[in-house]
DSSP file (Angstrom, degrees, kcal/mol; ACC not computed):
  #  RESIDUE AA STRUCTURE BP1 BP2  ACC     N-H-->O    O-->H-N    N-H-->O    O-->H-N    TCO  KAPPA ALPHA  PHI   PSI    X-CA   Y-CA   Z-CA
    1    1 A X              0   0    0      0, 0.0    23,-0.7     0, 0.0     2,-0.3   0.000 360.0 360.0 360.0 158.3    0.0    0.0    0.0
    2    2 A X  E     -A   23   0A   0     21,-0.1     2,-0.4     2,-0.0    21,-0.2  -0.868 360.0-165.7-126.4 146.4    1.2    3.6   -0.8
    3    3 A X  E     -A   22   0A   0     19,-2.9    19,-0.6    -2,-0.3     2,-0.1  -0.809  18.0-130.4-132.7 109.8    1.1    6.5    1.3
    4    4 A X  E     -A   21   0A   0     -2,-0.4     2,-0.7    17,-0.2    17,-0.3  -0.286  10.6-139.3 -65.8 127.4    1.6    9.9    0.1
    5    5 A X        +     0   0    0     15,-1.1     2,-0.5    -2,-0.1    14,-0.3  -0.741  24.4 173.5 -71.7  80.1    3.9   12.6    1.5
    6    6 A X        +     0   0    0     -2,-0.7     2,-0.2    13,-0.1     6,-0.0  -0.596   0.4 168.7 -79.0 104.1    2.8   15.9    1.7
    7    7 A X        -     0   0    0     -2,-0.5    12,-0.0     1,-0.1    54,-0.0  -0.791  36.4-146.2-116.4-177.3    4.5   19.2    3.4
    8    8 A X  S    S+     0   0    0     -2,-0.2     4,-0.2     3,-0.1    -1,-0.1   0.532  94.3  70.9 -65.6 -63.0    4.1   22.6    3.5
    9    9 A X  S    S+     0   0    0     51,-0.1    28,-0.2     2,-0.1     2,-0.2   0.564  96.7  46.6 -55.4 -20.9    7.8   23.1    3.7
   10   10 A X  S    S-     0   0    0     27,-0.1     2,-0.3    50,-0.1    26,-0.1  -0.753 102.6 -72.7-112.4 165.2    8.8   22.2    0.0
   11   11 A X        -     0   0    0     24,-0.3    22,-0.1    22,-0.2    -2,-0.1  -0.416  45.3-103.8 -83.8 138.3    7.3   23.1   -2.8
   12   12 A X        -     0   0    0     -2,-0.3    -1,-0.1    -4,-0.2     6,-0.1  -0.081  48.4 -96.7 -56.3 158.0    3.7   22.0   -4.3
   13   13 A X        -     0   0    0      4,-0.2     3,-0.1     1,-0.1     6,-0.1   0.045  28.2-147.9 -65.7 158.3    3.8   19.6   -7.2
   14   14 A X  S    S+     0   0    0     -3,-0.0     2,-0.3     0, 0.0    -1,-0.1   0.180  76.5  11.0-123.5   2.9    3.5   21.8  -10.2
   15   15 A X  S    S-     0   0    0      2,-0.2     2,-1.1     3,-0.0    -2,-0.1  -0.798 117.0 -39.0-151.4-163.6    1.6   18.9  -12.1
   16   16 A X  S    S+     0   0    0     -2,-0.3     2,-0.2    -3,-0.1     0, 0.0  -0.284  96.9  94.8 -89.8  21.6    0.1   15.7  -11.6
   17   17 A X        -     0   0    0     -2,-1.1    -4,-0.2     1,-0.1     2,-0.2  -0.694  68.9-118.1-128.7 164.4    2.6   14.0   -8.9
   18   18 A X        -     0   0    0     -2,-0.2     3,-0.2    -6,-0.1   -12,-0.1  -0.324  34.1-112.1-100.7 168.6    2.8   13.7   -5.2
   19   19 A X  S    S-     0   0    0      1,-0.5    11,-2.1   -14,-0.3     2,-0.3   0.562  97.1 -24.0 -91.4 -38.2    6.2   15.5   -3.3
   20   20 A X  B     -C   29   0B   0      9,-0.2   -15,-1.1     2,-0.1    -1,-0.5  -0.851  70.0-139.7-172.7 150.3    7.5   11.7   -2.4
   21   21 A X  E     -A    4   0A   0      7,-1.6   -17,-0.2    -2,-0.3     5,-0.1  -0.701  11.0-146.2 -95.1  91.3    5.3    8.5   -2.0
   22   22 A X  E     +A    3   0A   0    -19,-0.6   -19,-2.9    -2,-0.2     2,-0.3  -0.038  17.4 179.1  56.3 108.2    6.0    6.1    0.7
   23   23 A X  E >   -AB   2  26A   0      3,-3.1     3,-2.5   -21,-0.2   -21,-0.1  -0.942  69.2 -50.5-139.6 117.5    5.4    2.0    0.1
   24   24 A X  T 3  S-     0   0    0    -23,-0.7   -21,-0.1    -2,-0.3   102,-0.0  -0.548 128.9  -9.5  49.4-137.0    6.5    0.0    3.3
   25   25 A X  T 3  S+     0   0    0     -3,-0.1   101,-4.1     2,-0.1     2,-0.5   0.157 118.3 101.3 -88.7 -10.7    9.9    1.2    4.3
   26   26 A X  B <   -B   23   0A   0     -3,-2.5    -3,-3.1    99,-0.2     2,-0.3  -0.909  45.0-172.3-142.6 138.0   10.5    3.2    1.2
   27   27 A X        +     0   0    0     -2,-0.5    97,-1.4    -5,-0.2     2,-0.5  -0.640   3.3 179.7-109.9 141.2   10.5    6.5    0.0
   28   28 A X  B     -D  123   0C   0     -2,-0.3    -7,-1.6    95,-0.2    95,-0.2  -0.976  17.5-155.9-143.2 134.3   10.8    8.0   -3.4
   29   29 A X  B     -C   20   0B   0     93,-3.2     2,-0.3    -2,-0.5    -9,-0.2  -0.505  19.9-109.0 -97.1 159.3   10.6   11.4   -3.7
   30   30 A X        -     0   0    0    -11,-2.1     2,-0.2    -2,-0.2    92,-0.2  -0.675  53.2 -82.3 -80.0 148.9    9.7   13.4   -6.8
   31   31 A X        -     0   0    0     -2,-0.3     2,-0.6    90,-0.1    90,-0.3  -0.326  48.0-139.7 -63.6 121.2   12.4   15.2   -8.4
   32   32 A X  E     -E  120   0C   0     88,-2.0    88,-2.3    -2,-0.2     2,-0.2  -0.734  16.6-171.2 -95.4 108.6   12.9   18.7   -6.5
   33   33 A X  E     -E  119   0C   0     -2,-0.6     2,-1.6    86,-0.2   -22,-0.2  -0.535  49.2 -90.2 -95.3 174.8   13.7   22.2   -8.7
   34   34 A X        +     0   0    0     84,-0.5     9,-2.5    -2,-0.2     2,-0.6  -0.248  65.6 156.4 -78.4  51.7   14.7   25.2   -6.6
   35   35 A X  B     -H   42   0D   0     -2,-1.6     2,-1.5     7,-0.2   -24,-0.3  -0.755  48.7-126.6 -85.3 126.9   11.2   26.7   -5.8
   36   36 A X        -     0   0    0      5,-3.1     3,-0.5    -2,-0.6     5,-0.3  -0.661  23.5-150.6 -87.7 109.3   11.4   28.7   -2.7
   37   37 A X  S >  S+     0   0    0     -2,-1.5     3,-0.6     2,-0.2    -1,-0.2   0.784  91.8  48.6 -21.4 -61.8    8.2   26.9   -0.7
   38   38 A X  T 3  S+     0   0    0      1,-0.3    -1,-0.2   -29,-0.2    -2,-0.0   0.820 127.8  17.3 -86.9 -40.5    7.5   29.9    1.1
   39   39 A X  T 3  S-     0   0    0     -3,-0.5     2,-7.6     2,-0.2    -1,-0.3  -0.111  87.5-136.2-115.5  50.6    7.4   32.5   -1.5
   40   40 A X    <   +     0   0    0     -3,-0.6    -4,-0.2    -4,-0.3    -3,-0.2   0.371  64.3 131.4  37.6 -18.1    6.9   30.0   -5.3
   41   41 A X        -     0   0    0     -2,-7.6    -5,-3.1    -5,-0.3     2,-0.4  -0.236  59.4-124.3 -71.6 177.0    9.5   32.3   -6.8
   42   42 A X  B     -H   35   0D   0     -7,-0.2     2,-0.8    72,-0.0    -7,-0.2  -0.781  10.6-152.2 -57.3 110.9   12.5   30.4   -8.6
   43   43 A X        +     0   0    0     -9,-2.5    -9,-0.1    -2,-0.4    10,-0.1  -0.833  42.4 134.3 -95.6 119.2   16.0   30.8   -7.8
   44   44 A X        +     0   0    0     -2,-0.8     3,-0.1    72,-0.1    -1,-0.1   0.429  39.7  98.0-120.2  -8.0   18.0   30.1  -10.8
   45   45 A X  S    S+     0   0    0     -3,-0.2     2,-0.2     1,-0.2    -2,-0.0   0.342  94.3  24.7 -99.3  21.3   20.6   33.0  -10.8
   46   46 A X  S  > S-     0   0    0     -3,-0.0     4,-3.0     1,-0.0     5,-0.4  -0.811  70.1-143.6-159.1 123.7   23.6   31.0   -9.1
   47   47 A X  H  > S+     0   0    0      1,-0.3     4,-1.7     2,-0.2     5,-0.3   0.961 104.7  58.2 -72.5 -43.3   23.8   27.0   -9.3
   48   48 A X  H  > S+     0   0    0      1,-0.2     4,-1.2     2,-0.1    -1,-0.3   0.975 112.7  37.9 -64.7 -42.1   25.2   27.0   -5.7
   49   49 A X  H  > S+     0   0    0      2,-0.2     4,-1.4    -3,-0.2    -2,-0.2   0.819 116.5  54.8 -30.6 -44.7   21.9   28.9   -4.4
   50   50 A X  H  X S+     0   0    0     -4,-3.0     4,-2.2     1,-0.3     3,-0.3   0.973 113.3  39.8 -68.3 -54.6   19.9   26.8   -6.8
   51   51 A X  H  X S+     0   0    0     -4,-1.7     4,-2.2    -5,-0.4    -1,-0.3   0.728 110.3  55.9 -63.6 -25.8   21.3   23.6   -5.4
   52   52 A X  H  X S+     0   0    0     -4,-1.2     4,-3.2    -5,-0.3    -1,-0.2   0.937 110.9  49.0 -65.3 -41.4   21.2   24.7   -1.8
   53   53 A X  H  X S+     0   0    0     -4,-1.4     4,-2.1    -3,-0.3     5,-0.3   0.933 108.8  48.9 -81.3 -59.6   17.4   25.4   -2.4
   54   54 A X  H >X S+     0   0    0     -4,-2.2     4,-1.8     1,-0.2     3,-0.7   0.949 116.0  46.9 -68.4 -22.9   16.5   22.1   -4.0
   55   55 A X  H >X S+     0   0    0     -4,-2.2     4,-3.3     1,-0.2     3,-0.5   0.975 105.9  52.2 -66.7 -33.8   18.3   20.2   -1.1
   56   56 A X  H 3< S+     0   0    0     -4,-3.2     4,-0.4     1,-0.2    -1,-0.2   0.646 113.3  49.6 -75.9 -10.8   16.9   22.1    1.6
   57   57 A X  H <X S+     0   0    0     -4,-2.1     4,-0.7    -3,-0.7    -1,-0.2   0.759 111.8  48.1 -94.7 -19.4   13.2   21.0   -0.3
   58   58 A X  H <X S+     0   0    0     -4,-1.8     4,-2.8    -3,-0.5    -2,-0.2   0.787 109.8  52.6 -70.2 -41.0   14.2   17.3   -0.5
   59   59 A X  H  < S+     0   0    0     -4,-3.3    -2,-0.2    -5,-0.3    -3,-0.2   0.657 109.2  46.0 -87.1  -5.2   15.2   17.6    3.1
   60   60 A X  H >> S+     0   0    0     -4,-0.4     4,-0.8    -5,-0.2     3,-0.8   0.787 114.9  52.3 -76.0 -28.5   11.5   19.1    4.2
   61   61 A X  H 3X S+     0   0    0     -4,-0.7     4,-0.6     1,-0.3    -2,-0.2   0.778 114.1  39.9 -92.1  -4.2   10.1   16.1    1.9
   62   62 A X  H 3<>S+     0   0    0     -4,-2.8     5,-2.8     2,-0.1    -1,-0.3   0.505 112.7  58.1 -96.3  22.4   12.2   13.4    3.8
   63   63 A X  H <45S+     0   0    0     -3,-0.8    -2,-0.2     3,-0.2    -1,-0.1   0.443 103.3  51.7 -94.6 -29.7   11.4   15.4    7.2
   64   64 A X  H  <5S+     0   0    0     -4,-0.8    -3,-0.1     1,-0.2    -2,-0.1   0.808 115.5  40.4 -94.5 -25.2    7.5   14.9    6.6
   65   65 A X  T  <5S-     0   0    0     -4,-0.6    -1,-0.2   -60,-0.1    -2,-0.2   0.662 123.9-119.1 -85.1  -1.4    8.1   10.9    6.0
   66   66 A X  T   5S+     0   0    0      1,-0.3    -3,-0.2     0, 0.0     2,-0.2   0.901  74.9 114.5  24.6  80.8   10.6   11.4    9.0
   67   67 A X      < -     0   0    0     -5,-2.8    -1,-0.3    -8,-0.1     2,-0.3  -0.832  46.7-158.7-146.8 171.9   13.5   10.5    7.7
   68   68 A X    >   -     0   0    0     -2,-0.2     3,-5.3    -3,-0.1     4,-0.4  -0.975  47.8 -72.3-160.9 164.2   16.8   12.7    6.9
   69   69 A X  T 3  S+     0   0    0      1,-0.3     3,-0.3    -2,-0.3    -1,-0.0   0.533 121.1  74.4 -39.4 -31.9   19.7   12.4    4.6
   70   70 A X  T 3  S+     0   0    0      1,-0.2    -1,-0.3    26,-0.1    26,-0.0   0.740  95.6  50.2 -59.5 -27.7   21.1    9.8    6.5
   71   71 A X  S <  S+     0   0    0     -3,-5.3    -2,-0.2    -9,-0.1    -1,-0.2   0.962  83.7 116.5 -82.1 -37.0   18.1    7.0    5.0
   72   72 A X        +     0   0    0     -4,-0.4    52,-0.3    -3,-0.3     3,-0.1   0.092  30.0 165.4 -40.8 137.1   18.9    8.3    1.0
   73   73 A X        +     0   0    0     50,-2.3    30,-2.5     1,-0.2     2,-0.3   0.584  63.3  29.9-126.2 -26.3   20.1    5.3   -0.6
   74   74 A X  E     -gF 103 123C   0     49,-2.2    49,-1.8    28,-0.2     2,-0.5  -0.977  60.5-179.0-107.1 131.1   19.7    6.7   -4.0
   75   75 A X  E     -gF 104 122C   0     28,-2.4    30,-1.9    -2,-0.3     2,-0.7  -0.905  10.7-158.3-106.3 140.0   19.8   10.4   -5.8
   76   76 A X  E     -gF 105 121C   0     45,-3.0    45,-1.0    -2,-0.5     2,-0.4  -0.889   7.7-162.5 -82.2  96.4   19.3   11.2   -9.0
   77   77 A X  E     -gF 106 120C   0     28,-1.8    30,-2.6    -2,-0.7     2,-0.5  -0.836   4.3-170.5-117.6 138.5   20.7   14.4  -10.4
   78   78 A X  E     -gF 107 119C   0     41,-0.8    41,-0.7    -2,-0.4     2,-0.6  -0.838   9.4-168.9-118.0  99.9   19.6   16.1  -13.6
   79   79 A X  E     - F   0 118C   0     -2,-0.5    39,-0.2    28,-0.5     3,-0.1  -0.781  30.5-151.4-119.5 135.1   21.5   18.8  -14.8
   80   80 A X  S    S+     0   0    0     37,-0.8     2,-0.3    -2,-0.6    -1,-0.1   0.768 100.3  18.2  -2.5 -64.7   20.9   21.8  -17.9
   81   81 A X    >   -     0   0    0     36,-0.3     3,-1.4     1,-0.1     4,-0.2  -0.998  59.3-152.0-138.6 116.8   24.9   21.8  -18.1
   82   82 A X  G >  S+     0   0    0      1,-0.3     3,-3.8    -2,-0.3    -1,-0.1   0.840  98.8  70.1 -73.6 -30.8   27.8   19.4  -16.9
   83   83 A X  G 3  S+     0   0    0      1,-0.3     3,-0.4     2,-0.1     4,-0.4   0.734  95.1  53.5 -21.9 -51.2   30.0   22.6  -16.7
   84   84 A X  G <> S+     0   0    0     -3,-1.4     4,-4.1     1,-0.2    -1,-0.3   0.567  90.4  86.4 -88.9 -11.1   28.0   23.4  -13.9
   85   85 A X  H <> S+     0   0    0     -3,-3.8     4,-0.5     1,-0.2    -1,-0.2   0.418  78.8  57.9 -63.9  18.8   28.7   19.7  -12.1
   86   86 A X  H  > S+     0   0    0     -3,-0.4     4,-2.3     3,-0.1    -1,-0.2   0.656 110.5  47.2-137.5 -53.7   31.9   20.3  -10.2
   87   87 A X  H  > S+     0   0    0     -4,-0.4     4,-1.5     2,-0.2     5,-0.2   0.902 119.4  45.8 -54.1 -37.5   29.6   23.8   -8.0
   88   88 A X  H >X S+     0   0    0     -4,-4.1     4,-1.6     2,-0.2     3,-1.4   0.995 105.5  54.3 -66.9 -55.9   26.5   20.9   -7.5
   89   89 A X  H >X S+     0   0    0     -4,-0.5     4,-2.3     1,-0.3     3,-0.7   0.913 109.5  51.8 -62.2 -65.4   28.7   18.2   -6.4
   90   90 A X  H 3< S+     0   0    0     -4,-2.3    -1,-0.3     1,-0.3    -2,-0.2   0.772 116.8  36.5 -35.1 -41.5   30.1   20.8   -3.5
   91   91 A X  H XX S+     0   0    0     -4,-1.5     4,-0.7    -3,-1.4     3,-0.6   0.767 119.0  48.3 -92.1 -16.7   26.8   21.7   -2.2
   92   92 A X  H X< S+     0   0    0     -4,-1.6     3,-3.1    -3,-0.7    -2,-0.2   0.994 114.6  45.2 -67.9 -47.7   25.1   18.2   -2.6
   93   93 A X  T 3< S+     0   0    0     -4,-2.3     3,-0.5     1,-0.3    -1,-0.2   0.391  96.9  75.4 -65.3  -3.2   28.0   16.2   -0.9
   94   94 A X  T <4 S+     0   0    0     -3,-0.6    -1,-0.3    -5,-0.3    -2,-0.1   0.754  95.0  51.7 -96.5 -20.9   28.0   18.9    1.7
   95   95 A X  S << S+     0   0    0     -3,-3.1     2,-0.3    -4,-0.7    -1,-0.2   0.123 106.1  56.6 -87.6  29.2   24.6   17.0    3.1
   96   96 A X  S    S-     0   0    0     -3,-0.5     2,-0.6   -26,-0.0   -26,-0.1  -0.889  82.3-122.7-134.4 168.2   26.0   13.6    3.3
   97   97 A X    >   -     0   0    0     -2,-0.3     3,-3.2     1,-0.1     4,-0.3  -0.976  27.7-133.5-120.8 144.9   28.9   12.2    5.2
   98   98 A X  T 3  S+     0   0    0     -2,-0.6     3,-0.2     1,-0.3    -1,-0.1   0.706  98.4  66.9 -66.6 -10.8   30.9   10.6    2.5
   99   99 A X  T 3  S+     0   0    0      1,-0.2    -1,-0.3    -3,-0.0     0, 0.0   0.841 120.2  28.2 -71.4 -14.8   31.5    7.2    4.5
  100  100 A X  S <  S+     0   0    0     -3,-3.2    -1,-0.2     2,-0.0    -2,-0.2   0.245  86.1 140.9-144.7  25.3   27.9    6.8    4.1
  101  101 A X        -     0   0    0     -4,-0.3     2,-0.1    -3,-0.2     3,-0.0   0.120  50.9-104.9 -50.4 158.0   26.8    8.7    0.9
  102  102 A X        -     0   0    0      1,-0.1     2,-0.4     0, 0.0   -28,-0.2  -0.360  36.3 -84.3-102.3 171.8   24.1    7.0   -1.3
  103  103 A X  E     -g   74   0C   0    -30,-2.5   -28,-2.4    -2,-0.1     2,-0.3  -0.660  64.7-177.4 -66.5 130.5   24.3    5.3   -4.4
  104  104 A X  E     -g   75   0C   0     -2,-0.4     2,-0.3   -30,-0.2   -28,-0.2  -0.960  26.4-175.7-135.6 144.4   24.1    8.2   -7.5
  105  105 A X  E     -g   76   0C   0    -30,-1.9   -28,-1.8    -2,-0.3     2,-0.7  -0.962  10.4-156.4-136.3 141.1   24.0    9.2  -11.0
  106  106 A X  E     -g   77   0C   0     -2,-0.3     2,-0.4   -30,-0.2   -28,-0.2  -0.924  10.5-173.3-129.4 148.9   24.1   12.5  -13.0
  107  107 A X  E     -g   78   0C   0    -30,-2.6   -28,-0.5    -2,-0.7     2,-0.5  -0.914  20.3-134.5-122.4 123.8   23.0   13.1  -16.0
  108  108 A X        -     0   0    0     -2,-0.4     2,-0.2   -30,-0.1   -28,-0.2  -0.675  31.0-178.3 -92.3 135.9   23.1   15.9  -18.4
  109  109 A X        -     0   0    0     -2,-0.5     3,-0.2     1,-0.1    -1,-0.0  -0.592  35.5-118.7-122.2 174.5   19.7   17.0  -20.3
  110  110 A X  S    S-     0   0    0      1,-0.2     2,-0.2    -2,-0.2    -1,-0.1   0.841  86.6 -15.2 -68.9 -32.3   18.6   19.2  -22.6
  111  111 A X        -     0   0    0      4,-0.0     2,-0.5   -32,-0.0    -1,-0.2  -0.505  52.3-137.1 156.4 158.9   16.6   20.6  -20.7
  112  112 A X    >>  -     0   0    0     -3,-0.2     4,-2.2     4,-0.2     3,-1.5  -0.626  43.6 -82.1 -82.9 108.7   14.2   21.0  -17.3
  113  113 A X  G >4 S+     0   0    0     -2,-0.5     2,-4.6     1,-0.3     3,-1.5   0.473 120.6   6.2 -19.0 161.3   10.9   22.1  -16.3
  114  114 A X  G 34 S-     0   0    0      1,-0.3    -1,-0.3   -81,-0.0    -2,-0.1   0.307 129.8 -87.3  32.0  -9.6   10.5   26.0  -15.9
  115  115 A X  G <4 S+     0   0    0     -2,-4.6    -1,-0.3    -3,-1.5    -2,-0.2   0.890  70.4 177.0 101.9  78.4   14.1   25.5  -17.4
  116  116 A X    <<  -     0   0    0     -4,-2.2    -4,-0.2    -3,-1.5     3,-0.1   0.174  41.6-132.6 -85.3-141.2   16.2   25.0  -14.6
  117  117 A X  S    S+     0   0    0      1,-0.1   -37,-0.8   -37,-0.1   -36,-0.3   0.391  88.6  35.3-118.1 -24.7   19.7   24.3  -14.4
  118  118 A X  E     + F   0  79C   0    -39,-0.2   -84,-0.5   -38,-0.1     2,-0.4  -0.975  48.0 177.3-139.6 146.9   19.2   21.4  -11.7
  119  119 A X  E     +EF  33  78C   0    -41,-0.7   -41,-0.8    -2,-0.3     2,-0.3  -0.799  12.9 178.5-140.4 105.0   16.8   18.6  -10.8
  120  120 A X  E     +EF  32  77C   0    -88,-2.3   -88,-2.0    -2,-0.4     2,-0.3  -0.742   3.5 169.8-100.3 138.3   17.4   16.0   -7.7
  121  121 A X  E     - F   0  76C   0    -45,-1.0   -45,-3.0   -90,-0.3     2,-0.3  -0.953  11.0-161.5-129.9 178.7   15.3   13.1   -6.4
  122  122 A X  E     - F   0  75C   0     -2,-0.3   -93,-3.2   -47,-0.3     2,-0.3  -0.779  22.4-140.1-136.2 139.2   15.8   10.5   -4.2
  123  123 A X  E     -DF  28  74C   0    -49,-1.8   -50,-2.3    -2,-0.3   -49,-2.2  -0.977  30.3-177.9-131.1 145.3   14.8    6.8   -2.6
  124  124 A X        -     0   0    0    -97,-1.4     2,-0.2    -2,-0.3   -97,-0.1  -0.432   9.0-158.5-139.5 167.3   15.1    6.7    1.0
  125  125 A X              0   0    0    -99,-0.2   -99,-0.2    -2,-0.2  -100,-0.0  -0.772 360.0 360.0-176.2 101.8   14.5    3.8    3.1
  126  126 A X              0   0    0   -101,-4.1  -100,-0.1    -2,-0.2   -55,-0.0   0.494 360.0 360.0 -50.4 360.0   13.7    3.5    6.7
């Protein structure tokens, strides 16, 4: 059975998906752009900002399944520009401890809803 994860604290689905759904022990988030929750706008106009923003919304949507970076077992990240990969890697890696970092891939695409420059989600696992 599936249970959907809903917060406040990240931002609402901008289409037809849930924030993270939850089946037994495990959580898979929907992929997180850098909308600031509180006021919708975008931040797009520095990739370390951008990236801080979508972790800190990943880390409200494993916060409502009560769970925290420590459970991620996988990320996905999908970025605009690989150029830009070396400034993501620095703020993603800055929420994990690297003995115990998840399995990952990034991938660069052409390009991203509201056209962002990055787009992370995650399975988590109690």
């Amino acid at each position: 059975m599936k249970k959907i994860i809903e917060t406040s604290n990240a931002p609402k689905p901008i289409g037809p998906y849930s924030q993270a759904v939850m089946t037994g022990n495990t959580l898979y988030t929907s992929g997180q752009i850098a909308i600031d929750p509180v006021n919708g706008e975008l931040i797009t106009d520095e990739i370390k900002a951008e990236t801080r923003r979508v972790m800190e919304n990943l880390k409200a949507v494993l916060a409502a399944a009560e769970m925290t970076f420590e459970n991620v077992i996988k990320s996905s990240i999908f970025i605009s520009d690989m150029k830009d990969f070396a400034e993501i890697n620095v703020i993603y890696g800055s929420y994990f401890d690297e003995n115990n970092a998840p399995a990952r891939e990034t991938v660069q695409v052409a390009v991203l809803p509201k056209n962002v420059n990055v787009e992370i989600s995650m399975i988590a696992v109690k």
